[in-house]
Backbone as CSV, one residue per row, in Angstrom:
resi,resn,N_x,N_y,N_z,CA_x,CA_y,CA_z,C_x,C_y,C_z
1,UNK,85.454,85.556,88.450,85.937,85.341,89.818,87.214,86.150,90.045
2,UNK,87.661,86.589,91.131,88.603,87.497,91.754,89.366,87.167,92.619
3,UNK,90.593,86.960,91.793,91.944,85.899,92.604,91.707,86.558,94.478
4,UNK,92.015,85.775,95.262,91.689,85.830,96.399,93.739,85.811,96.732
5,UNK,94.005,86.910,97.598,95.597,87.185,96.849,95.907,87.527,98.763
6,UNK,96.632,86.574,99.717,97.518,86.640,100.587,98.919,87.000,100.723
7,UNK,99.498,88.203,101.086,100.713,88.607,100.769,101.583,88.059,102.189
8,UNK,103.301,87.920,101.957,103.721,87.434,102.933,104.958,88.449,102.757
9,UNK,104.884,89.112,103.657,106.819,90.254,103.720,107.444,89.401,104.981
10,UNK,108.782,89.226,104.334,110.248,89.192,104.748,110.660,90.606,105.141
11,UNK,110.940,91.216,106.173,111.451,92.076,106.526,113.027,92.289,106.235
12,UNK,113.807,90.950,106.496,115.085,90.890,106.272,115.651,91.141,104.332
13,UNK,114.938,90.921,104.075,115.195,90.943,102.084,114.274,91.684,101.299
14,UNK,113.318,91.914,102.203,112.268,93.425,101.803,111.566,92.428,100.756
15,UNK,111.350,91.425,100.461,110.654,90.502,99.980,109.142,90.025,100.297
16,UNK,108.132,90.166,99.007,106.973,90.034,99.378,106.397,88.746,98.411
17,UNK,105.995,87.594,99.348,105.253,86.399,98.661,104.091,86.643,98.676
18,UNK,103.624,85.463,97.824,102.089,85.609,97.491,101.422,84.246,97.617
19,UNK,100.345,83.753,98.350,99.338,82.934,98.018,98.400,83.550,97.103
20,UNK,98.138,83.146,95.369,97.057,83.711,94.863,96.377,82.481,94.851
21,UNK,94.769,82.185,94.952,94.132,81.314,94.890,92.955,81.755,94.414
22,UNK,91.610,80.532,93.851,90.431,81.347,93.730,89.352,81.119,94.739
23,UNK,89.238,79.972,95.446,88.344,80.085,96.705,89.339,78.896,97.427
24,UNK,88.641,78.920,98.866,88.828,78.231,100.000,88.680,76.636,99.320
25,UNK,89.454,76.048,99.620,88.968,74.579,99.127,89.249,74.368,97.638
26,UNK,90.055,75.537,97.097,90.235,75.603,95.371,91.853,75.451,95.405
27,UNK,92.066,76.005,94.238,93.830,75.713,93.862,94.232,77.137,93.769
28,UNK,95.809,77.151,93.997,96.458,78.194,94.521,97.684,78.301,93.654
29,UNK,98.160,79.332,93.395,99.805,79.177,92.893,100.477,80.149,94.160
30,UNK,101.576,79.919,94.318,102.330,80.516,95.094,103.460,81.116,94.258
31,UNK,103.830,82.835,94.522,104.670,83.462,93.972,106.058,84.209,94.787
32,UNK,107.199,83.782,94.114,108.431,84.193,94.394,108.461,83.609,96.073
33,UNK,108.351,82.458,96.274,108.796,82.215,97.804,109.920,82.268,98.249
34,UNK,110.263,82.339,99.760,111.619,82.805,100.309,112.133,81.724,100.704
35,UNK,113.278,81.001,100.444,114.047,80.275,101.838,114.840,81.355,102.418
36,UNK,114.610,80.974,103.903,115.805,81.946,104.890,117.064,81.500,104.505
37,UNK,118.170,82.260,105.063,119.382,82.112,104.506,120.575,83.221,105.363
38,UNK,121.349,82.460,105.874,122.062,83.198,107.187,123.519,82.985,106.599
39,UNK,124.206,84.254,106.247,125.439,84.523,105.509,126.257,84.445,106.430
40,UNK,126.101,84.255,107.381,127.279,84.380,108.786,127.901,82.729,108.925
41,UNK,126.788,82.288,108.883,126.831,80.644,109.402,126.523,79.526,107.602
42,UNK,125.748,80.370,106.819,125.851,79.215,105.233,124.523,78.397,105.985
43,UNK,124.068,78.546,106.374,122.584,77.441,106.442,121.238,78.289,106.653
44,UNK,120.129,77.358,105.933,119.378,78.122,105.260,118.436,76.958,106.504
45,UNK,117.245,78.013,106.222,116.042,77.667,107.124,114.830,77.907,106.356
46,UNK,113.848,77.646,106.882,112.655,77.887,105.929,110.999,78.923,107.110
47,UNK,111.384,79.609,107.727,110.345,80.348,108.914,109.536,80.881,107.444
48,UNK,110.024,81.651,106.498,108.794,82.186,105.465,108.490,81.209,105.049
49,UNK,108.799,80.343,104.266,108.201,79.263,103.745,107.174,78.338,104.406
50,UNK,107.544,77.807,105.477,106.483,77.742,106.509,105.181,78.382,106.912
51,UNK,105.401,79.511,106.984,103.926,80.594,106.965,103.010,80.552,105.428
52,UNK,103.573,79.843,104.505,103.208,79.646,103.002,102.743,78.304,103.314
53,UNK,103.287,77.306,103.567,102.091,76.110,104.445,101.275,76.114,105.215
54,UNK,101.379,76.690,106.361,100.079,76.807,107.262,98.910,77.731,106.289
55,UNK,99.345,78.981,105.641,98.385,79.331,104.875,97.680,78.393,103.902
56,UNK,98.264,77.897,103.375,98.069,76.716,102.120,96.574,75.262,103.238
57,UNK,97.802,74.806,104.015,96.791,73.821,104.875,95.404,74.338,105.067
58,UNK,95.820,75.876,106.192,94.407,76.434,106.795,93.118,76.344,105.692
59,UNK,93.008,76.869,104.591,92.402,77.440,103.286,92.222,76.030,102.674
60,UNK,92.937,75.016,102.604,92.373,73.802,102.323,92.797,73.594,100.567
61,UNK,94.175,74.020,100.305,94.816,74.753,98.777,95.045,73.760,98.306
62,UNK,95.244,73.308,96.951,95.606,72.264,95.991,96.776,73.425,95.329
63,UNK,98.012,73.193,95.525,98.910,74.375,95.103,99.063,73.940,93.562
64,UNK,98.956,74.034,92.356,99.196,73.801,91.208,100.560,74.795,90.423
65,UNK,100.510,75.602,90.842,101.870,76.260,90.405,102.424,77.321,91.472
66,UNK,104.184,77.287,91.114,105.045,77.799,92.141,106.120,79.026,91.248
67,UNK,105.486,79.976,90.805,106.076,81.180,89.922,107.060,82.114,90.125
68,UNK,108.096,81.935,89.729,109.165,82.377,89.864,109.090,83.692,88.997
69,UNK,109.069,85.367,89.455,109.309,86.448,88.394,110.526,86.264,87.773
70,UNK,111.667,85.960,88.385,112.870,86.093,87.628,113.934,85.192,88.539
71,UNK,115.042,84.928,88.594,116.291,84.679,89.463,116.707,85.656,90.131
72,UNK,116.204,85.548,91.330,116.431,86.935,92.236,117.960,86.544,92.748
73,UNK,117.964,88.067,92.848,119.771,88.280,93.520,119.455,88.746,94.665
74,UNK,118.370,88.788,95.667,118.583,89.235,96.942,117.723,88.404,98.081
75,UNK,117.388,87.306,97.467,117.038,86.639,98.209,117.101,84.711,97.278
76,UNK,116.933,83.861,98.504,116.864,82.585,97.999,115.783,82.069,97.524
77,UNK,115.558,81.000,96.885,114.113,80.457,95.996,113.604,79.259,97.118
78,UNK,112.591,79.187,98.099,111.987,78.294,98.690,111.220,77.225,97.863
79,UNK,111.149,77.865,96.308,110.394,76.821,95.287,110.622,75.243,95.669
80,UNK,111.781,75.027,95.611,111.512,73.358,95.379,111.376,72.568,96.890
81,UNK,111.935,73.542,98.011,111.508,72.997,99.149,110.031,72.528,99.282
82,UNK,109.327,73.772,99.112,107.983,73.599,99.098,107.582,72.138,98.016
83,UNK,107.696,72.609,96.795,107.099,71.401,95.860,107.250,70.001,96.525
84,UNK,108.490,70.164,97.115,108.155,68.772,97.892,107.191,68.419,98.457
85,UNK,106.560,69.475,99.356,105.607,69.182,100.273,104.485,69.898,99.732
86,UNK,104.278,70.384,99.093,102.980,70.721,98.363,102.551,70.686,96.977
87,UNK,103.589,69.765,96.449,103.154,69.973,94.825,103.048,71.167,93.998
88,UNK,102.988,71.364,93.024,102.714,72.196,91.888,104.242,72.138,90.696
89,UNK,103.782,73.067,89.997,104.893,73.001,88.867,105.689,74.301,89.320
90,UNK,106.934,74.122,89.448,107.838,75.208,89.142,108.072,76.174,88.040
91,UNK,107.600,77.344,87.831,107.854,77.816,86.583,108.292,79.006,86.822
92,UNK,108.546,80.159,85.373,109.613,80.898,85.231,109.255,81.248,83.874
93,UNK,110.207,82.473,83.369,110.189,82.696,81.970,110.820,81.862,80.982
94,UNK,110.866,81.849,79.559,111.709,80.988,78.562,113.092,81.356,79.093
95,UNK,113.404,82.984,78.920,114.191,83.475,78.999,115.266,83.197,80.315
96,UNK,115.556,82.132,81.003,115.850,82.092,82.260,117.420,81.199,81.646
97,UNK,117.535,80.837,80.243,118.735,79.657,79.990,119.566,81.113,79.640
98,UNK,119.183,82.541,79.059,120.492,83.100,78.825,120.747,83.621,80.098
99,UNK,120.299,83.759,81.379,120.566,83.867,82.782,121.526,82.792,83.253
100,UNK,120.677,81.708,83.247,121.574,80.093,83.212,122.800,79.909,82.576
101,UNK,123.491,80.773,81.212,124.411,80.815,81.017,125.572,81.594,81.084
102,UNK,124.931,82.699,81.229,126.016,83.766,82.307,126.538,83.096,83.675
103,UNK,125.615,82.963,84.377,126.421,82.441,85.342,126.631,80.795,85.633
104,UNK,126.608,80.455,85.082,127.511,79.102,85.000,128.539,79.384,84.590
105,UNK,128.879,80.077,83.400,130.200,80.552,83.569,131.201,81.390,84.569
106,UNK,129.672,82.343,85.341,130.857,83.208,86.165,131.188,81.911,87.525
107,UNK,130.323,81.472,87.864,130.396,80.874,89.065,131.247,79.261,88.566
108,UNK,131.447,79.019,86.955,132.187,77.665,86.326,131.328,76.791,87.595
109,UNK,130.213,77.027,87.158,129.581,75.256,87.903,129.698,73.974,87.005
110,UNK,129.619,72.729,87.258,129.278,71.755,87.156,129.188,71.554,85.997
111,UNK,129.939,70.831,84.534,129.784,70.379,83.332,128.414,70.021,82.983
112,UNK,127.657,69.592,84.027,126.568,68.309,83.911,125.144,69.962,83.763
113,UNK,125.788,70.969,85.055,124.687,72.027,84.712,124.010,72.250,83.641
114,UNK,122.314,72.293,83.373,122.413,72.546,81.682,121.537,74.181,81.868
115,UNK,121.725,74.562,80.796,121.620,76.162,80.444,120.432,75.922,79.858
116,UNK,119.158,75.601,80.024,118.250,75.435,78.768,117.084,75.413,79.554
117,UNK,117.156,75.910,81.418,116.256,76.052,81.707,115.167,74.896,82.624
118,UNK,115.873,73.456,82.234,115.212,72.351,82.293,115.150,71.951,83.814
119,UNK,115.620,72.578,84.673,115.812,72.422,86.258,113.933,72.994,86.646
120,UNK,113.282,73.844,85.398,112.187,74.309,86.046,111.178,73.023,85.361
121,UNK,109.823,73.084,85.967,108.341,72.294,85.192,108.131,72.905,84.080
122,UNK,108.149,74.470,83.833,107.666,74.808,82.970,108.198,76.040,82.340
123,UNK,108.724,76.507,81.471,108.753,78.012,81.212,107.956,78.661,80.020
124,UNK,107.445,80.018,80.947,106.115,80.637,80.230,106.716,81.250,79.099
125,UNK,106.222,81.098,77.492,106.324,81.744,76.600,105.141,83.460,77.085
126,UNK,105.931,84.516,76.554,105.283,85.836,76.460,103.979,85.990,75.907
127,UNK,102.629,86.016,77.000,101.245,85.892,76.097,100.867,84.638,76.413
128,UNK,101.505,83.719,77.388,100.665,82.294,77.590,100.248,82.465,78.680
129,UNK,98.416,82.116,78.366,97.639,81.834,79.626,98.020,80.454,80.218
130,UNK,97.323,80.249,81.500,97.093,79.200,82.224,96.137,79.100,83.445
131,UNK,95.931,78.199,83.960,94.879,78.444,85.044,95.306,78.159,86.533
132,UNK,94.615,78.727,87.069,94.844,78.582,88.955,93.625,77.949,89.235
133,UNK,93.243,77.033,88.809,91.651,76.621,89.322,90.605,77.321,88.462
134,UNK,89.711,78.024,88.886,88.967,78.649,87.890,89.865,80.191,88.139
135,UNK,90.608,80.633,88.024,91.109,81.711,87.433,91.942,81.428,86.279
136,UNK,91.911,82.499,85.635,92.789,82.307,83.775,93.960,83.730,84.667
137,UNK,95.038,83.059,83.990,96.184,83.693,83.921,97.028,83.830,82.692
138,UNK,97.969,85.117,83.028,98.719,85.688,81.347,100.417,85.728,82.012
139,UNK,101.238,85.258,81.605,102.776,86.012,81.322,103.029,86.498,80.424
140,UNK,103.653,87.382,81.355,104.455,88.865,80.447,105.730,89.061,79.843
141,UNK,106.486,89.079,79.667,107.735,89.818,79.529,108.025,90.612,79.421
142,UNK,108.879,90.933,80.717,109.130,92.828,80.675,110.343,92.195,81.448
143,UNK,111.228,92.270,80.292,112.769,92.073,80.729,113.519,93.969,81.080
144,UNK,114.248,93.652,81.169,114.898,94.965,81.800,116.080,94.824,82.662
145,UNK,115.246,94.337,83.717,115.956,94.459,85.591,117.211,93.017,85.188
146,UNK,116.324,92.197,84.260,117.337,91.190,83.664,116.738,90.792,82.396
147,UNK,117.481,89.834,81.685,116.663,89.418,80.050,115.639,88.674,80.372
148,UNK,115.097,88.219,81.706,114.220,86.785,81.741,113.065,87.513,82.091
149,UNK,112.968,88.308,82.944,111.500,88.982,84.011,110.409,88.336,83.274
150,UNK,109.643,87.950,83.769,108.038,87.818,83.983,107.174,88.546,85.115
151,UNK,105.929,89.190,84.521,104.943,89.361,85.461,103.547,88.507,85.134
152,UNK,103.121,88.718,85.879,101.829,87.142,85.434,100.700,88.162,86.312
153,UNK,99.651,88.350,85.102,98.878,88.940,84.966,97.360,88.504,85.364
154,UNK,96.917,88.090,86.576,95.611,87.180,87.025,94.556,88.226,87.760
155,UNK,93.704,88.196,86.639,92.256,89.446,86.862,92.421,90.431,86.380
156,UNK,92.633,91.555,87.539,92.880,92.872,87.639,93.768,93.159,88.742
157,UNK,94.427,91.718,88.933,96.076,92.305,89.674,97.267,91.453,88.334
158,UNK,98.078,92.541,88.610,99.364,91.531,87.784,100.447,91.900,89.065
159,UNK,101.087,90.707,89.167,102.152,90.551,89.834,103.650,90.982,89.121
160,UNK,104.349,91.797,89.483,105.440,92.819,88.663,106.627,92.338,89.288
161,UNK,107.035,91.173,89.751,108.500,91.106,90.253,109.169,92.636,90.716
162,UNK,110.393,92.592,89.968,111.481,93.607,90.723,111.247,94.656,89.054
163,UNK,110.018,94.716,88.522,109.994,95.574,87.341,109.382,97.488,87.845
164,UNK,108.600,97.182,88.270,108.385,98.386,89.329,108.535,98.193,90.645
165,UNK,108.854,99.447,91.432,108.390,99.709,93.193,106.859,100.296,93.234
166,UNK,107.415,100.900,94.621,106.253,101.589,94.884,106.441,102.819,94.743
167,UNK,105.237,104.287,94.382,105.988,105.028,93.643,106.834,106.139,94.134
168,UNK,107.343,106.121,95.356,108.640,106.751,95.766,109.667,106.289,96.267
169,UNK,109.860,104.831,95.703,111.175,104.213,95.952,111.534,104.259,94.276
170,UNK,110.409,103.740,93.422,110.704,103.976,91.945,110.888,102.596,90.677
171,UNK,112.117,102.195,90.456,112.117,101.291,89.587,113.175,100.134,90.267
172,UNK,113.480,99.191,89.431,114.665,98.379,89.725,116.119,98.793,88.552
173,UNK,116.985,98.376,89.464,118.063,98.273,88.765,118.206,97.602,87.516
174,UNK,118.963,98.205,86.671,119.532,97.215,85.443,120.534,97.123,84.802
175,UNK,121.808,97.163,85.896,123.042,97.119,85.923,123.640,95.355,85.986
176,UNK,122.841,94.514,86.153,123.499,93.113,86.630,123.195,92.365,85.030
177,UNK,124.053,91.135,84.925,124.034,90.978,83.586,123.165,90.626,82.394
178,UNK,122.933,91.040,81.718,121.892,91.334,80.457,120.953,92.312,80.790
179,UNK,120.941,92.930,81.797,120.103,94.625,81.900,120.327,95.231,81.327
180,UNK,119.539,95.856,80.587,119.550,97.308,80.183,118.051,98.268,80.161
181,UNK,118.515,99.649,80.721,117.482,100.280,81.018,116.359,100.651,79.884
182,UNK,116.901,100.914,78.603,115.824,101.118,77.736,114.802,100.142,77.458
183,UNK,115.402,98.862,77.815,114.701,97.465,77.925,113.579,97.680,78.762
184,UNK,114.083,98.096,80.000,112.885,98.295,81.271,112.202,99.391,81.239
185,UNK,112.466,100.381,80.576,111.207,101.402,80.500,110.417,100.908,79.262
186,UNK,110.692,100.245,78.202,109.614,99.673,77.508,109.157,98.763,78.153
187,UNK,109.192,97.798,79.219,108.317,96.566,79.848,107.437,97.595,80.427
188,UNK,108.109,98.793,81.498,107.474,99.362,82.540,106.167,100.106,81.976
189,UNK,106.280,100.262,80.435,105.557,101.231,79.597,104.306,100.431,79.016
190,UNK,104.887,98.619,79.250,103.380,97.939,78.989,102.982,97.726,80.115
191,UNK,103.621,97.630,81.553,102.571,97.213,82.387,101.926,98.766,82.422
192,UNK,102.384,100.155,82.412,101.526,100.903,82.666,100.384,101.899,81.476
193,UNK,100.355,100.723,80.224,99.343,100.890,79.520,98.322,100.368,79.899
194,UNK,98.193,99.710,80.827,96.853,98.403,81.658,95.845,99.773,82.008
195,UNK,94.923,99.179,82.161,93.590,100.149,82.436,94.116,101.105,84.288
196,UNK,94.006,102.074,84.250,94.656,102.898,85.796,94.153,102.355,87.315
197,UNK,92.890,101.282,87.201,92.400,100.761,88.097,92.891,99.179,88.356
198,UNK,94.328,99.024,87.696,94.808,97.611,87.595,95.379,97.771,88.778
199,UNK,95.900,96.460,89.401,96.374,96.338,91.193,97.887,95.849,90.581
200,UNK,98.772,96.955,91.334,100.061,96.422,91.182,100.597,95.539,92.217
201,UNK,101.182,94.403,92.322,101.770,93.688,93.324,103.192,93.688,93.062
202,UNK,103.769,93.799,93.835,105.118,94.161,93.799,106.175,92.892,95.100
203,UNK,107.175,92.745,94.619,108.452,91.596,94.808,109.320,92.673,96.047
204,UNK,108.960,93.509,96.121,110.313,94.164,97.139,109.529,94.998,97.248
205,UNK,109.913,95.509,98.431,109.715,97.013,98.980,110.562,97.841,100.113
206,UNK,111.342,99.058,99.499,112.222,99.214,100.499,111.729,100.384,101.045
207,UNK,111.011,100.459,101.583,110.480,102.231,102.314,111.702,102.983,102.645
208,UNK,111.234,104.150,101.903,111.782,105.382,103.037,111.772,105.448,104.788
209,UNK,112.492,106.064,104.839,112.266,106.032,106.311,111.256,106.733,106.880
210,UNK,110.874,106.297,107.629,109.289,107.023,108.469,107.839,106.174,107.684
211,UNK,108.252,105.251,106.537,106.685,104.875,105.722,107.247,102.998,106.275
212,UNK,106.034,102.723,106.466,106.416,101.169,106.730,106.167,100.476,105.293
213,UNK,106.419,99.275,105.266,105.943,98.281,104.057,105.055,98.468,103.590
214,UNK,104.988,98.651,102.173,103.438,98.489,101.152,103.936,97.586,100.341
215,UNK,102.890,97.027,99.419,103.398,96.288,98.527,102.198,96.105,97.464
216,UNK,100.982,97.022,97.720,99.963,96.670,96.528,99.726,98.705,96.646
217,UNK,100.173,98.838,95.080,99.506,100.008,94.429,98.972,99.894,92.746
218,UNK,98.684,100.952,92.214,97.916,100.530,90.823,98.495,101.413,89.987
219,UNK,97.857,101.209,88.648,98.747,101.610,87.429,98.358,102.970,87.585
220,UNK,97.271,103.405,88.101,97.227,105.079,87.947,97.835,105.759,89.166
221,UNK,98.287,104.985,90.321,98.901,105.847,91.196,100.270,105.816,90.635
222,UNK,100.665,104.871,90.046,102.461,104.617,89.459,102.853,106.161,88.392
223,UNK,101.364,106.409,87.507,101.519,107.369,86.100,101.408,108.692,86.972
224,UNK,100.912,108.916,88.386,100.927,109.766,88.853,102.240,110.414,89.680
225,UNK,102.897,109.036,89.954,103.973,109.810,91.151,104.713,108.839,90.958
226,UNK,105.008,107.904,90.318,106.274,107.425,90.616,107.312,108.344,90.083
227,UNK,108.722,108.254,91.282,109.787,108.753,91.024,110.575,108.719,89.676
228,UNK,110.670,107.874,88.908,111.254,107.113,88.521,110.478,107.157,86.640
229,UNK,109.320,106.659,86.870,108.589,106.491,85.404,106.955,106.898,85.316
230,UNK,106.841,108.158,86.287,105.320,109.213,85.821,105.281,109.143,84.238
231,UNK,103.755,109.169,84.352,103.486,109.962,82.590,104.376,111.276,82.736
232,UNK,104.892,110.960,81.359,105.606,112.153,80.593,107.134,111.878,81.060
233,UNK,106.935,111.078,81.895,108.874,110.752,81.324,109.303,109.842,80.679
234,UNK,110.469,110.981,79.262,110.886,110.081,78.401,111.729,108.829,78.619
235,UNK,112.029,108.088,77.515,112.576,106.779,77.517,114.288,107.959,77.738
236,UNK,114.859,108.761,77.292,116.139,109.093,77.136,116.250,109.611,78.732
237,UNK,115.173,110.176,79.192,115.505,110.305,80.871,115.608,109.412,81.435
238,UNK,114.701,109.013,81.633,114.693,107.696,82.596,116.264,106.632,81.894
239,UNK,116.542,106.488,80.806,118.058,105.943,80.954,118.937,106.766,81.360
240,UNK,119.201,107.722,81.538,119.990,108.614,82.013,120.165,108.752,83.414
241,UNK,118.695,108.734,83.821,118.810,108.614,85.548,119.075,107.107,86.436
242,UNK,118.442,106.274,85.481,118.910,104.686,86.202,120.500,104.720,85.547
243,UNK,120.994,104.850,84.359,122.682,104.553,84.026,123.184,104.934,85.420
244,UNK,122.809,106.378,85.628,123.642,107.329,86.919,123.472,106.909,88.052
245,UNK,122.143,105.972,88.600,121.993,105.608,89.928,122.705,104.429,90.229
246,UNK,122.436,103.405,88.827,122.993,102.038,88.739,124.524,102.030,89.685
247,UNK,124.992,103.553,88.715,126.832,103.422,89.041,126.767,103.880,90.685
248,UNK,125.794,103.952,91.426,126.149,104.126,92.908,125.885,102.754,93.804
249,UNK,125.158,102.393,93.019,124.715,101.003,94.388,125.824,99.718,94.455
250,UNK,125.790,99.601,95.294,126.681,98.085,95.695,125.721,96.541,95.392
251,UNK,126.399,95.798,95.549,125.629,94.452,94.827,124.821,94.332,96.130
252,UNK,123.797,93.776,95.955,122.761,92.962,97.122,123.647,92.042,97.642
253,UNK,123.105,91.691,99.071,124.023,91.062,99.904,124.335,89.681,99.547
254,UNK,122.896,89.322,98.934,122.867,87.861,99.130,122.810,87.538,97.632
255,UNK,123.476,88.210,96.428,123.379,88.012,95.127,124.160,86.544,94.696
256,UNK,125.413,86.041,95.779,126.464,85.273,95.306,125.557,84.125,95.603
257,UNK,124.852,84.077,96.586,124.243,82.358,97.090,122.813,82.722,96.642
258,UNK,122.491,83.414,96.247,120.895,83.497,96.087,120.652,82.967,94.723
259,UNK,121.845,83.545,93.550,121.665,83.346,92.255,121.974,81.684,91.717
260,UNK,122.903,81.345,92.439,123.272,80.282,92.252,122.039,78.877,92.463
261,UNK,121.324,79.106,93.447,120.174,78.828,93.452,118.982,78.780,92.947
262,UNK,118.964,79.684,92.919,117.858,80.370,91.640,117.814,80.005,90.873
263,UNK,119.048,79.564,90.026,119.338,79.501,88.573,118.736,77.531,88.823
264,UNK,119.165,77.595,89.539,118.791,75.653,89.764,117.144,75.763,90.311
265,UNK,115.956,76.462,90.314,115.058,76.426,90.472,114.853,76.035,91.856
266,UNK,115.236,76.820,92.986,115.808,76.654,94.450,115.814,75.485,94.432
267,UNK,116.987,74.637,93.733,117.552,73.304,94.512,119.101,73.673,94.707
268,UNK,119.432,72.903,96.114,120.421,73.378,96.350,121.437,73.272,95.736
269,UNK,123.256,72.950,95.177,123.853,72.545,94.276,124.254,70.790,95.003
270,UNK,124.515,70.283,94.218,124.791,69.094,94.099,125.950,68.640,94.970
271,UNK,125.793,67.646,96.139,126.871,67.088,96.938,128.190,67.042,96.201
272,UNK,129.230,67.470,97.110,130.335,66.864,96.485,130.470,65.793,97.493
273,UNK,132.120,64.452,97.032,131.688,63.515,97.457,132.037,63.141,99.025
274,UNK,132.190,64.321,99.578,132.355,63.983,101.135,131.001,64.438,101.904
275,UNK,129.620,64.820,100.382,128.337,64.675,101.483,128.006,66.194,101.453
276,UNK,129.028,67.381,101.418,128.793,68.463,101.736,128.065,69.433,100.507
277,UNK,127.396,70.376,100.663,127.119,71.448,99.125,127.641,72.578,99.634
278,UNK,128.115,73.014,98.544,129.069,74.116,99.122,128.704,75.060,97.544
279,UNK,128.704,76.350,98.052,128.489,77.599,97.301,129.900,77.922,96.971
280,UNK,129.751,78.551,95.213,130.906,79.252,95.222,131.211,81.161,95.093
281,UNK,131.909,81.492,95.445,132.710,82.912,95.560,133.575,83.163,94.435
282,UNK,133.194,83.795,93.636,134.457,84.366,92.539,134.733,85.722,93.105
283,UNK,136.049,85.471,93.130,136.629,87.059,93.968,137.094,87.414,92.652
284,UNK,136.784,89.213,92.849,136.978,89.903,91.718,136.520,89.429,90.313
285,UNK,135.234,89.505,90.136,134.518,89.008,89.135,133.210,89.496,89.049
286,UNK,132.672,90.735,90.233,131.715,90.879,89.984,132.132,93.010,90.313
């Protein structure tokens, strides 16, 4: 059977969700969902997340899992909103407590915070199947962009978080903490050992100007033209050219409130005692 795969773009965070399911009336996991999130004003809304329910209702979905690729820094985690209202397990890589402990320290949250990951249902060891109904599924690890990444591998699509683009925007960064690029051209080097007719799904997409949104290409268009990691470029280039690009970009907008979240498996942080949750800002620290 052949995951039956609904994509959802955020225009504002270049963010692309996923309903994967295996039939109408079957079970579904939902991947990397968005809560909205308005930096002007601090309150978050849910318009994508919403379009991930009516899809879910229409189709008649039993959601069983809610897959997180990594702790994104450019957008917020709609995960646990949803689980409320639709069930499934929250999951993620093992690797998500040495994430969890970087920044608890940078952001000094909460004594009670624990680093070990336990805010998620589940975290995928590297090589563990599971099921979506009658589909069988695989996680990956292809750390890089950070130490935790997962892609989750169902059929002949694997879902690639922020590990590849599309192939003339190129790769992700791996400047934020525990990246490193030689890391990510060996992940990038197993997803693109997969047979050339594999379906890439991809977590972001920032077009050039003049190309609108894509977000599904395959392992043989990536070995052909991506910018970034074609066959025949070495591991010593490709670190050479992400070290050099890394040092130009500015942080994502929404890295300070997105991560903090994230790291709590999108729950928000914990009332203080006048009722309010409040995000924190370390100035000069990043």
């Amino acid at each position: 059977m052949q995951a039956q795969i609904a994509p959802f773009y955020d225009p504002v965070t270049g963010t692309i969700s996923y309903v994967v399911y295996d039939q109408c009336g079957g079970h579904a996991a939902l991947i990397d969902p968005v809560l909205d999130y308005d930096p002007k004003s601090g309150r978050t809304s849910t318009a994508n997340a919403d379009k991930l329910i009516d899809y879910v209702l229409t189709h008649d979905l039993s959601v069983v899992w809610i897959l997180e690729t990594h702790a994104h820094a450019d957008h917020l985690s709609a995960a646990a909103w949803l689980k409320a209202r639709l069930g499934g397990k929250i999951a993620i890589g093992e690797h998500i407590n040495q994430v969890q402990g970087v920044f608890k320290r940078l952001f000094h949250l909460e004594e009670s915070f624990a680093t070990d990951g336990s805010q998620f249902d589940h975290l995928f060891r590297d090589g563990e199947t599971f099921r979506i109904g009658e589909l069988t599924a695989t996680a990956l690890f292809v750390p890089g962009h950070t130490p935790a990444d997962m892609a989750y591998q169902i059929g002949d699509a694997v879902f690639v978080g922020d590990t590849l683009f599309m192939p003339d925007v190129g790769s992700a960064r791996c400047d934020f903490p525990g990246g490193d690029a030689a890391t990510l051209y060996q992940s990038a080097q197993r997803i693109l050992s997969l047979p050339d007719e594999t379906r890439l799904f991809l977590c972001h997409d920032y077009p050039p100007e003049g190309r609108k949104p894509v977000w599904e290409t395959t392992v043989g268009a990536q070995k052909a033209a991506n910018i970034h990691l074609h066959a025949g470029t070495t591991e010593q280039d490709f670190i050479a050219m992400r070290t050099a690009r890394d040092k130009t970009l500015g942080m994502p907008t929404l890295i300070l409130p997105a991560i903090q979240i994230n790291i709590r498996a999108g729950e928000l942080p914990p009332a203080d005692d006048n009722g309010v949750r409040y995000l924190r800002i370390p100035l000069n620290a990043l």
